[in-house]
N, C-alpha and C positions, 0 to 999 in steps of 0.2 A: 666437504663443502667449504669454499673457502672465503674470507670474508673482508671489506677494506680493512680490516685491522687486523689481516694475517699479510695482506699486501704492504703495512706500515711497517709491521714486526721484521719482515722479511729485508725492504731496503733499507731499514734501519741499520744493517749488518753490511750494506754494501758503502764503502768509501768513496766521500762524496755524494752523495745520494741524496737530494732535496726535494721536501715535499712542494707541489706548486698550489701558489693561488689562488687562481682564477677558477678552476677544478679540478679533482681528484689525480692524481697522477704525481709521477717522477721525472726529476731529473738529474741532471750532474752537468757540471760546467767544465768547459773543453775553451780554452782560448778567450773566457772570458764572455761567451755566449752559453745560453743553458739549451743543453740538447736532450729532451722526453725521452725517454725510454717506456714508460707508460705510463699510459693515460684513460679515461672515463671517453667512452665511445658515445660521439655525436650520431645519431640515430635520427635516418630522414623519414618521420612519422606520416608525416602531409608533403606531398611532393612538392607542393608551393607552398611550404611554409619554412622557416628555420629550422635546421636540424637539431633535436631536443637530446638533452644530457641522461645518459642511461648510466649510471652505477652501478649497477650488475654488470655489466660487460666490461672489458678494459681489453684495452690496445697496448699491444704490447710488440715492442720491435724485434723482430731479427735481425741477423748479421749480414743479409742477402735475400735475393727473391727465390734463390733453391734450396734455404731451411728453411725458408715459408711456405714453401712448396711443399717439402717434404713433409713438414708437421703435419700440413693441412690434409695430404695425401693418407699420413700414420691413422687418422681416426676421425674422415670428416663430420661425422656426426657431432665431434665437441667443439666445432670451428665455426664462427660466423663468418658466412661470405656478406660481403659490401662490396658493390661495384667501385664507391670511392675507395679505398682500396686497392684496386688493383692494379699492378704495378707498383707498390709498394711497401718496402717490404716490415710488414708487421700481420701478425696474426689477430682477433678476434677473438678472446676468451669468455663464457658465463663464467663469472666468479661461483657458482652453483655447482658447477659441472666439472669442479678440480679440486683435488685435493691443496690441501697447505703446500705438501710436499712435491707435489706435480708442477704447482704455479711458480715454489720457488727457482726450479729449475727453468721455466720461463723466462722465470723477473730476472737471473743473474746471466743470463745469455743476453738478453735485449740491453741491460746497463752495459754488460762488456761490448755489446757493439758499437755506443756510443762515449764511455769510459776514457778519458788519457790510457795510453802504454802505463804511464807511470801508477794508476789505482788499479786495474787491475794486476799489476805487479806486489802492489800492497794485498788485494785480496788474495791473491793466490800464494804468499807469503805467509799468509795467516789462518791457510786452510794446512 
């Protein structure tokens, strides 16, 4: 089971890697704009109401909509579908329903799709 402070541990280790503000989640700056890599899943509870912040779950990006796909295809039972969502490509995780070591493989593919060439050249450098 994995937890926000396996999710903290984890980008701590990816170059660049900044926690955000406003809630839970990651990012890294590209150009001088910070682009998520993931994030705490807005959850639409009341259909006329504001979408409410879930911490359990976290959104997290891919590199495309057919590793999105793929993932979601690997084991849809650990994948939250959201219609917002669709067409876009990031997956739905419970933090519950992953290991440490499952999620980090997640969190380091979603950073690398939004990453400079040049950090992930540092990461993989350093692996």
């Amino acid at each position: 089971m994995a937890t926000q402070d396996d999710v903290r541990r984890i980008c701590a280790k990816l170059p660049g890697a900044i926690e955000g503000d406003e809630r839970f989640g990651f990012g890294v700056d590209v150009k001088g704009k910070r682009k998520g890599f993931c994030w705490s899943w807005a959850e639409r509870v009341d259909p006329k109401k504001a979408r409410v912040i879930n911490d359990d779950v976290l959104a997290i990006s891919t590199p495309n909509l057919a590793a999105k796909d793929m993932l979601m295809q690997s084991d849809p039972a650990r994948f939250i579908v959201d219609p917002h969502y669709n067409g876009y490509p990031a997956v739905l995780v419970r933090l519950a329903d992953f290991t440490p070591e499952e999620l980090e493989d997640l969190l380091i593919e979603g950073w690398k799709s939004k990453a400079p060439k040049e950090l992930v050249r540092e990461l993989e450098g350093a692996s």
